[in-house]
PAZAPA-4460 file (N, C-alpha, C; in steps of 0.05 Angstrom, whole numbers, plus 32768, in hexadecimal, padded with zeros to 4 digits):
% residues 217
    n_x    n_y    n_z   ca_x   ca_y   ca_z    c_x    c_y    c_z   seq   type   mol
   7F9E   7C15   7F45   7F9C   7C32   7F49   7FB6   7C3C   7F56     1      X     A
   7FBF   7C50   7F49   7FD8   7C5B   7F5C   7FD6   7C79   7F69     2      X     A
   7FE1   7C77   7F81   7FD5   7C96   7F8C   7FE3   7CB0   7F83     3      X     A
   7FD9   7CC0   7F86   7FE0   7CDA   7F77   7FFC   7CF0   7F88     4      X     A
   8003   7CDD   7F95   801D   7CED   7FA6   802F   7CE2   7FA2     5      X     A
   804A   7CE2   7FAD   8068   7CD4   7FB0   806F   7CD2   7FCD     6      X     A
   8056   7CCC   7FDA   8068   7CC4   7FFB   8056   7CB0   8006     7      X     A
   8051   7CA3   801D   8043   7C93   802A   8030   7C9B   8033     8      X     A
   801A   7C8C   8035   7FFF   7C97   8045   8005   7C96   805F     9      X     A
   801B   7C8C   8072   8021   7C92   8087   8029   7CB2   8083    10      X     A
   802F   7CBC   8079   8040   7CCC   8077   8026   7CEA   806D    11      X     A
   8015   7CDF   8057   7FFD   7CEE   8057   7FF0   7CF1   8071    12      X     A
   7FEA   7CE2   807E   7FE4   7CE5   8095   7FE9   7CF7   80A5    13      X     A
   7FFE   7CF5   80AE   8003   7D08   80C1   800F   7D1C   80B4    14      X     A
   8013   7D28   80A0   8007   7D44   808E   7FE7   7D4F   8094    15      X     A
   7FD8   7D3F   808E   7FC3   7D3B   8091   7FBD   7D4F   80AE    16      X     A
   7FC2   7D3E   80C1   7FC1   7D46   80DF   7FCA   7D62   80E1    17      X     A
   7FE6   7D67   80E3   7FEF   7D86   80DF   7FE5   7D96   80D2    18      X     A
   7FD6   7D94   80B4   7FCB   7DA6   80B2   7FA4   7DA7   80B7    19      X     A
   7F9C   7D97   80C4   7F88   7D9B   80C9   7F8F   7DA8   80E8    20      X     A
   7F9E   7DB1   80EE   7FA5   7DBB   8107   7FA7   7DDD   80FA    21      X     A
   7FB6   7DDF   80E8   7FB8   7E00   80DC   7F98   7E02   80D1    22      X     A
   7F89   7DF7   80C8   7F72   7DF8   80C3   7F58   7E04   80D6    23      X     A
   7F5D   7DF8   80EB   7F52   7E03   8107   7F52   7E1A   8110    24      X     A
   7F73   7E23   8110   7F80   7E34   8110   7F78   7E4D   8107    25      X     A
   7F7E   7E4E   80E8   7F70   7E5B   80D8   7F53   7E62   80D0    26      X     A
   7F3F   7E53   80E0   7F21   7E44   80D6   7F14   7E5A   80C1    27      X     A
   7F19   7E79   80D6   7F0B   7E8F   80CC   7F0E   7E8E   80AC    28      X     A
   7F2F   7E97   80AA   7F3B   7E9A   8090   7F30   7E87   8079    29      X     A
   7F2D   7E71   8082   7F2B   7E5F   8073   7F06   7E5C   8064    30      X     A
   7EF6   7E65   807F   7EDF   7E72   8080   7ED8   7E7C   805E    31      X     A
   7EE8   7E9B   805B   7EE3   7EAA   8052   7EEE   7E99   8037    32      X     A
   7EF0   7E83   802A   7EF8   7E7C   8014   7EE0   7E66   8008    33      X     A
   7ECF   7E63   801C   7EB6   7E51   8022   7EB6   7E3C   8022    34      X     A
   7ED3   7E38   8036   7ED5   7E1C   8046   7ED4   7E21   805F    35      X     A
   7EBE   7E13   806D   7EB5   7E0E   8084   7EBF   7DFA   8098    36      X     A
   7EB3   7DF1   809B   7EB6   7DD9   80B0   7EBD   7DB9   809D    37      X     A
   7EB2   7DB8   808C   7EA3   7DA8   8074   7EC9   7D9D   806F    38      X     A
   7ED7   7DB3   8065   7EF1   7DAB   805D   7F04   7D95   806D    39      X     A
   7F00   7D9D   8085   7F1A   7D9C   809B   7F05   7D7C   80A9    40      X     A
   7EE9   7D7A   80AE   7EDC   7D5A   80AE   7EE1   7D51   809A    41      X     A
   7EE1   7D57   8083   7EE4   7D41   806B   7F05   7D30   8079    42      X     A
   7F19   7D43   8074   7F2D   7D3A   8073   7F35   7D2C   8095    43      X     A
   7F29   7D33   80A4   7F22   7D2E   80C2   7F1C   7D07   80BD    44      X     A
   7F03   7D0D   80B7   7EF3   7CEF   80AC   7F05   7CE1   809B    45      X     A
   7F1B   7CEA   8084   7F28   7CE0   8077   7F3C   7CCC   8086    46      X     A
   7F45   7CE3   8093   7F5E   7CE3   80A3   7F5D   7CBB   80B5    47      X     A
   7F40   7CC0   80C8   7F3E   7CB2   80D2   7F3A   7C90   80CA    48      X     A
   7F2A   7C93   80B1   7F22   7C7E   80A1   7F3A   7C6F   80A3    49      X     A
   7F4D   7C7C   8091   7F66   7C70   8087   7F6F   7C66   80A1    50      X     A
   7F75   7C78   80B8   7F89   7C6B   80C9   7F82   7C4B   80D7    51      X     A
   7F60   7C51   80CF   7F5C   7C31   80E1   7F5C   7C1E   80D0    52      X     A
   7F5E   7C23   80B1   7F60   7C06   80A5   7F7B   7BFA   80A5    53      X     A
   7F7C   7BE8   80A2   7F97   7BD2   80A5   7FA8   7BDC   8093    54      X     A
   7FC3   7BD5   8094   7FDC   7BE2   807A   7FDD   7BC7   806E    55      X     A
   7FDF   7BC9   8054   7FE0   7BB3   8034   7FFB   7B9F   804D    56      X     A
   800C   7BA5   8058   801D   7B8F   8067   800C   7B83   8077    57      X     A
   7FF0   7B88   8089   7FE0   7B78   8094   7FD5   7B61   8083    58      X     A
   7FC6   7B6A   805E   7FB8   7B53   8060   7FD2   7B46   8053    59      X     A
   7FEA   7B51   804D   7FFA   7B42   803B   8005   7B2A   8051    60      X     A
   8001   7B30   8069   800C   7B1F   8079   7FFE   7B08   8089    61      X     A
   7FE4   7B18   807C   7FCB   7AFB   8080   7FCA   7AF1   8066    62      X     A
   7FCD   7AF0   8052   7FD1   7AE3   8035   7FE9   7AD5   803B    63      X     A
   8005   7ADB   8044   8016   7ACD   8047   8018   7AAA   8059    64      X     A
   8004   7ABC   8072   7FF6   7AA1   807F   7FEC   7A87   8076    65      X     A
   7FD2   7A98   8063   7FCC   7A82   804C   7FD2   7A77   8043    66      X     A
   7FEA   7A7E   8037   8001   7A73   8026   8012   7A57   802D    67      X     A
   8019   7A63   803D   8028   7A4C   8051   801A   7A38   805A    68      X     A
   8004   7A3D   8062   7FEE   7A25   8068   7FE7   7A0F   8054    69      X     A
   7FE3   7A23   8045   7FDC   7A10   8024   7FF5   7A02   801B    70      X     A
   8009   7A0B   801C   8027   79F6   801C   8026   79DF   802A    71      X     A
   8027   79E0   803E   8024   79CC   8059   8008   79B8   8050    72      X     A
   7FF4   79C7   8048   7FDE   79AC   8040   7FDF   799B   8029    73      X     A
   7FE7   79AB   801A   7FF1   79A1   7FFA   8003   7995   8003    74      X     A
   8019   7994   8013   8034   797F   8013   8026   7966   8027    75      X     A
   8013   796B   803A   800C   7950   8042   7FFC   7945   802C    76      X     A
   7FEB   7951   801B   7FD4   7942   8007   7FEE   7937   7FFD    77      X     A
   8006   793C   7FE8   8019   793E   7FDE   8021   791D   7FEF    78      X     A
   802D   791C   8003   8030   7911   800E   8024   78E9   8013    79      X     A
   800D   78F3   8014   7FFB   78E2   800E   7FEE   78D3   7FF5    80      X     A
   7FF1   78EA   7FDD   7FEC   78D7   7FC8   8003   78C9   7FBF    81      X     A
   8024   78D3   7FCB   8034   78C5   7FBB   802F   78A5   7FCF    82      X     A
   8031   78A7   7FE7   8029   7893   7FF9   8018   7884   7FE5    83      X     A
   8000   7885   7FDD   7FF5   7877   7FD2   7FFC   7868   7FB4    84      X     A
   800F   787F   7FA2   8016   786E   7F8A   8025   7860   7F92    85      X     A
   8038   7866   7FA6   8053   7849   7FB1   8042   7831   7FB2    86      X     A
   802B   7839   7FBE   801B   781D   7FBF   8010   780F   7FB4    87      X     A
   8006   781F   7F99   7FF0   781C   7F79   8012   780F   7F75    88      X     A
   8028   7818   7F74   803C   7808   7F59   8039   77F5   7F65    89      X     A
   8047   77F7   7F7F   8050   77D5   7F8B   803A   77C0   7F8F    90      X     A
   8021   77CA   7F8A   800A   77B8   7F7F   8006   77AA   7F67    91      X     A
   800C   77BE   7F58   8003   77B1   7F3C   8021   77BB   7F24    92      X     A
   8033   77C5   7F30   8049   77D1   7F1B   8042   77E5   7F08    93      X     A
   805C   77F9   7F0A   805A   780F   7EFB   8051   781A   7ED6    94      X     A
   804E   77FB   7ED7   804B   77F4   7EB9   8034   77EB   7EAF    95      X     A
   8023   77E0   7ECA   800E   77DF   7EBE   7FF3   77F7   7EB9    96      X     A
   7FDF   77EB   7EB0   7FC8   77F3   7EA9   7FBC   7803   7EB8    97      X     A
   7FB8   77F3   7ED0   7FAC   77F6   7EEC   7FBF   780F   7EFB    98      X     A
   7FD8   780F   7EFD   7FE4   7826   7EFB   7FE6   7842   7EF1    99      X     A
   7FE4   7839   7ED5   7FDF   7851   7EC5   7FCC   785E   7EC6   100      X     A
   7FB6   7850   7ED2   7F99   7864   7ED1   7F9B   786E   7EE8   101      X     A
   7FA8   786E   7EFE   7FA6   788B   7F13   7FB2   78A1   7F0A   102      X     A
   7FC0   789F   7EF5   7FD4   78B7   7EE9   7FDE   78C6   7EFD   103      X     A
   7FEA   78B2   7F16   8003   78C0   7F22   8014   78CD   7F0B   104      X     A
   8019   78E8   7F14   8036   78F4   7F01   804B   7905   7F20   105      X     A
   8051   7917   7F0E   805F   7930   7F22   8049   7940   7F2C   106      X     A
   8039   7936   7F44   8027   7948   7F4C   8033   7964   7F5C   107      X     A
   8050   795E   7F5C   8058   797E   7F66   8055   7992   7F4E   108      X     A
   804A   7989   7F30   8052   7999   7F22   802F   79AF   7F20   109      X     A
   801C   7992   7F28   800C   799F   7F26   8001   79BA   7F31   110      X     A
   7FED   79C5   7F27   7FE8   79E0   7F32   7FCF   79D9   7F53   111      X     A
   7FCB   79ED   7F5D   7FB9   79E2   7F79   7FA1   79D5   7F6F   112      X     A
   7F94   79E7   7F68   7F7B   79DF   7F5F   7F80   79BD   7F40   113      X     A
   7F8B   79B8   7F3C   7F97   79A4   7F2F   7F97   7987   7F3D   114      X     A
   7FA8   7992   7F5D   7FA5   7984   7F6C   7F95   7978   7F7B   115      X     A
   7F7B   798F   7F7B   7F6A   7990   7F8A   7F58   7971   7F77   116      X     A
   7F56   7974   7F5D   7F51   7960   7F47   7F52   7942   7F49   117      X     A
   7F7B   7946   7F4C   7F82   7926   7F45   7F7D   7922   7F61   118      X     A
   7F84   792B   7F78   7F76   7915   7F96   7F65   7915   7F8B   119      X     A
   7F42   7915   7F85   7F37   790D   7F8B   7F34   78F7   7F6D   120      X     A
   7F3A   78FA   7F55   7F3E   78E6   7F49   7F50   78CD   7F55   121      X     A
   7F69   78D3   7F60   7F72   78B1   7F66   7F64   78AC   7F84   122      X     A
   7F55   78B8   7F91   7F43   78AA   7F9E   7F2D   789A   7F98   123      X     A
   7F22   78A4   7F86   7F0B   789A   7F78   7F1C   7881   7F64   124      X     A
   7F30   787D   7F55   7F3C   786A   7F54   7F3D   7857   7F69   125      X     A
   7F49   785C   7F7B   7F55   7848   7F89   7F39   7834   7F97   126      X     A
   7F26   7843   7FA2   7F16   783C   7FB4   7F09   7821   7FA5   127      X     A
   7EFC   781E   7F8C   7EF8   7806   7F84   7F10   77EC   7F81   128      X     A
   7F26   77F4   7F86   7F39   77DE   7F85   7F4D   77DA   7FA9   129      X     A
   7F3D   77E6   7FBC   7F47   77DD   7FD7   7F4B   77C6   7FDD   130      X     A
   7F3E   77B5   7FD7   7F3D   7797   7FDB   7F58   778C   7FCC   131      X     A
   7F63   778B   7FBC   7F77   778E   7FAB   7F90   779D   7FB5   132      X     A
   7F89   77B6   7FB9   7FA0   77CB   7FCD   7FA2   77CB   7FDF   133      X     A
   7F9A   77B8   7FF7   7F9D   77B6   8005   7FB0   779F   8014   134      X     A
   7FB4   7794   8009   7FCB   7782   8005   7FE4   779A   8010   135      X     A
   7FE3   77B2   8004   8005   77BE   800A   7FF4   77D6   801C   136      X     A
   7FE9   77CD   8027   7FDB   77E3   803D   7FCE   77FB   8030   137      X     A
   7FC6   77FC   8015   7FB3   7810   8018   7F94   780C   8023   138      X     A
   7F87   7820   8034   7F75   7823   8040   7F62   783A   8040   139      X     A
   7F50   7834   8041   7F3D   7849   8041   7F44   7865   804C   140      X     A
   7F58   785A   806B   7F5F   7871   8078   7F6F   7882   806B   141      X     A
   7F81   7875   805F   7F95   7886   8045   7F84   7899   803B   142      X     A
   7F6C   788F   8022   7F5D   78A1   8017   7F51   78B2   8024   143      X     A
   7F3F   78A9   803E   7F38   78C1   8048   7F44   78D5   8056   144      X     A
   7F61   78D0   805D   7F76   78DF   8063   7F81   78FB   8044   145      X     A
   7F7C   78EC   802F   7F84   78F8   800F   7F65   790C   800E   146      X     A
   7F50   78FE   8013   7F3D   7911   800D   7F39   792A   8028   147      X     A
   7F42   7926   8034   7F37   7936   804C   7F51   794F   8043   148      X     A
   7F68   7947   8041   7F7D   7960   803C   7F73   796A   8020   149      X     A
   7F67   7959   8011   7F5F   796B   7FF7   7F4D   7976   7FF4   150      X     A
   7F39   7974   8010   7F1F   7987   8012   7F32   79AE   8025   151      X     A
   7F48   799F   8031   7F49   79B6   803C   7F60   79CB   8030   152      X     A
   7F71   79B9   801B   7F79   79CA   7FFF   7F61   79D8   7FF9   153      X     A
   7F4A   79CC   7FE3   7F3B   79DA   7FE5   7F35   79F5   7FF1   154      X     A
   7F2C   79F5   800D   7F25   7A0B   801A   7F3D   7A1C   8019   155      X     A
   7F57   7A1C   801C   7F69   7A27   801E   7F6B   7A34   8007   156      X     A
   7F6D   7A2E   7FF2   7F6D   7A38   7FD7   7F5A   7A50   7FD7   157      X     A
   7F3A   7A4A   7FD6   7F2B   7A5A   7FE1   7F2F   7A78   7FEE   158      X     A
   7F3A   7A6C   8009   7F3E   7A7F   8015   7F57   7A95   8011   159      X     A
   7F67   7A88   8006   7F81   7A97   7FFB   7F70   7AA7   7FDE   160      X     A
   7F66   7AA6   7FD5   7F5E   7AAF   7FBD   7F46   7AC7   7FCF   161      X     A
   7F39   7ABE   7FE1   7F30   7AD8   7FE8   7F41   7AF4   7FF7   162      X     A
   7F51   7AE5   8009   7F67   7AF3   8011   7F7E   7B06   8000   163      X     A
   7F7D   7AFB   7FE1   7F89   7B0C   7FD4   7F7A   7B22   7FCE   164      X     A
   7F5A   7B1B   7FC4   7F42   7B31   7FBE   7F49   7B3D   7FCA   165      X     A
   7F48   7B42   7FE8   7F42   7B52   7FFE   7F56   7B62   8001   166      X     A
   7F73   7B57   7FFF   7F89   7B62   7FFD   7F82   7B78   7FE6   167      X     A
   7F7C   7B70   7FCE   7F76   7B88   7FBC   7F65   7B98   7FBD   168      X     A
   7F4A   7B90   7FC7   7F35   7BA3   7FC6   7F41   7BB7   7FDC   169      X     A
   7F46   7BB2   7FF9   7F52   7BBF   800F   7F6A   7BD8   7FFB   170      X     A
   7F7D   7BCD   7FF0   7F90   7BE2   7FEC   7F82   7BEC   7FCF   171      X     A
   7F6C   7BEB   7FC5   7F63   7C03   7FB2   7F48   7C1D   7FB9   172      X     A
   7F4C   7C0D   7FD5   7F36   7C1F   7FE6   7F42   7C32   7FFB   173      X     A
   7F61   7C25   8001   7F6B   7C34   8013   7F7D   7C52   8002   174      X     A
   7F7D   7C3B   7FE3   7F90   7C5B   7FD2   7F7A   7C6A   7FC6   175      X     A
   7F5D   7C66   7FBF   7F4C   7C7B   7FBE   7F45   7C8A   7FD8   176      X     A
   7F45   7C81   7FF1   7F44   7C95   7FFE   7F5A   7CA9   8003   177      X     A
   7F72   7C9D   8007   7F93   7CAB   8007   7F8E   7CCA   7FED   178      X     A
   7F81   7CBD   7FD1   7F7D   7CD4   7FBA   7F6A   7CEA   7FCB   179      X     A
   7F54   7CD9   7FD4   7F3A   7CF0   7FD2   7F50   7CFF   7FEC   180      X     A
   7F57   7CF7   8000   7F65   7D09   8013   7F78   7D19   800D   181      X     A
   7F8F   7D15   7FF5   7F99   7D1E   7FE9   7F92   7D34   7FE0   182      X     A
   7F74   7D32   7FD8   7F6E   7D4D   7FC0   7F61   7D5D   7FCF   183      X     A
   7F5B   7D5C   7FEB   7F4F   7D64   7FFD   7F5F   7D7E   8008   184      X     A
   7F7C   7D6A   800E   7F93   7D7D   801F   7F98   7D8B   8006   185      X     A
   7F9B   7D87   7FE7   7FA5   7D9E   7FD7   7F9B   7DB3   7FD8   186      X     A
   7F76   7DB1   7FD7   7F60   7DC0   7FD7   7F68   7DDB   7FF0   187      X     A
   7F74   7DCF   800C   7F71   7DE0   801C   7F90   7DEB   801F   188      X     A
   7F9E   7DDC   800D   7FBB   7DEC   800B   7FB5   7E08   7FFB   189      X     A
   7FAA   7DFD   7FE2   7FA3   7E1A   7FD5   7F8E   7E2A   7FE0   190      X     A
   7F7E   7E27   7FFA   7F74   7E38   7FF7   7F85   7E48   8010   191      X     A
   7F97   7E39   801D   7FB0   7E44   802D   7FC3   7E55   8020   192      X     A
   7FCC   7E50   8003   7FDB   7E69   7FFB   7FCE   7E78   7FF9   193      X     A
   7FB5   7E80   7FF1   7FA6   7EA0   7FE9   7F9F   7EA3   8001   194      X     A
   7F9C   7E92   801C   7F9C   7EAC   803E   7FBB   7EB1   803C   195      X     A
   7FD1   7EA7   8036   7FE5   7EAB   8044   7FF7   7EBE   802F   196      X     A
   7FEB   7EBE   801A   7FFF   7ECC   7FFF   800C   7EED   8007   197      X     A
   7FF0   7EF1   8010   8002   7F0F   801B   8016   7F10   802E   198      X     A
   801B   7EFF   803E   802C   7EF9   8053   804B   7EFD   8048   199      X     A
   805A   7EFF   8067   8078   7EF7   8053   807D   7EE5   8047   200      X     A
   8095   7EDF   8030   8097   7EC9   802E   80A3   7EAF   8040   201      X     A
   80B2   7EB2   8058   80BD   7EA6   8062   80A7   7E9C   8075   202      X     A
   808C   7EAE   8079   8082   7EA0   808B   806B   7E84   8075   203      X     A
   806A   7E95   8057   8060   7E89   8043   8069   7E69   8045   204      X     A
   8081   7E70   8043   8096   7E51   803C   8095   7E3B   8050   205      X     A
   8092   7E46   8068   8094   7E33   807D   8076   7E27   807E   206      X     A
   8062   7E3A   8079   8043   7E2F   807B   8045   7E1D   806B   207      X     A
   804C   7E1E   804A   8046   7E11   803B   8055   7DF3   803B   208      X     A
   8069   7DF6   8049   807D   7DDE   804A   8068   7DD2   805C   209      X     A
   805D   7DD1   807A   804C   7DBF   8081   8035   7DB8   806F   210      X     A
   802D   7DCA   805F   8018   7DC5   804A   8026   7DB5   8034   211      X     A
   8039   7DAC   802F   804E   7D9B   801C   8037   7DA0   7FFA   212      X     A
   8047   7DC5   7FF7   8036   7DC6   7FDD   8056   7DD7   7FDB   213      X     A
   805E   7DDF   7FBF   806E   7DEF   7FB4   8069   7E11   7FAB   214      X     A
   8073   7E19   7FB9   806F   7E37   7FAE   807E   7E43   7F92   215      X     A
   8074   7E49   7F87   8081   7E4E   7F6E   807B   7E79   7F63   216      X     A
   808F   7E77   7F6F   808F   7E9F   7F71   80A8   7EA6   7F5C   217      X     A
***
């Protein structure tokens, strides 16, 4: 969704404020057009909504968190399964059979959830041949060192994938409100030129410039 202005909702904002200040001001005037109270709370309530939700750089900077975290666990899982093929070759060589079926490759190439896969495939490999791999020190503790970082890839993944949702749902809720406030302040701009049209124009121009509408005379 994209919002229906060319400036910042910081910046709607405190438009926002100033003219719910001429609104007060005015109340009577504004009265007689059969806007009441109703106008100036809407945008009141608008006003405030917006200011307390977080700016798209908050969750972008808790998604970034995520991010980094999930690097750091993937490079220790990373870490650990190559530990373990050093140990599958120098057991049985890169050529054999017994080798080939963990299908070590370029696990940097893989994707997360990919990763999340092959750990627990060359775990489940390896574990019936410890007695055998153990000879070059692989151990259980290895594996459950490989499964434990691949349960919390896992969750990381997870949670970065909800963190993006949120990131989106948050900024398509924050630019439908930014619109509905938008169409709110137009509503009471126009009904500010027809109190103020008879006026001079200079005092016209200056109203309308806090009202950030164009006069076209």
């Amino acid at each position: 969704m994209k919002i229906n202005f060319g400036f910042s909702i910081a910046e709607l904002l405190q438009r926002n404020d100033k003219l719910l200040i001429v609104i007060k001001r005015d109340a009577e005037q504004f009265k007689g057009y059969g806007s009441g109270n109703e106008l100036p709370e809407k945008m009141a309530t608008l006003g405030s909504s917006l200011k307390e939700m977080p700016s798209n750089d908050y969750y972008e900077g808790e998604q970034k968190l995520l991010t980094n975290q999930k690097a750091e666990i993937r490079l220790a899982l990373e870490n650990d399964i190559n530990d373990l093929r050093n140990r599958v070759r120098l057991t049985y060589g890169s050529k054999s059979v017994e080798y080939d079926i963990f299908r070590f490759g370029r696990i940097h190439q893989l994707s997360d959830n990919e990763l999340v896969q092959h750990a627990l495939h060359v775990v489940k490999t390896a574990e019936p041949r410890l007695d055998k791999l153990s000879g070059r020190q692989v151990t259980q503790s290895l594996l459950d060192s490989i499964l434990g970082n691949r349960t919390l890839l896992d969750d990381i993944i997870d949670k970065q994938s909800i963190a993006m949702s949120l990131r989106s749902e948050k900024s398509l809720e924050r630019k439908t409100l930014a619109n509905e406030l938008y169409g709110l302040i137009s509503e009471a701009c126009d009904i500010g030129k027809l109190i103020w049209q008879e006026k001079k124009r200079s005092l016209l121009h200056r109203l309308c410039h806090l009202w950030f509408v164009e006069i076209n005379s």
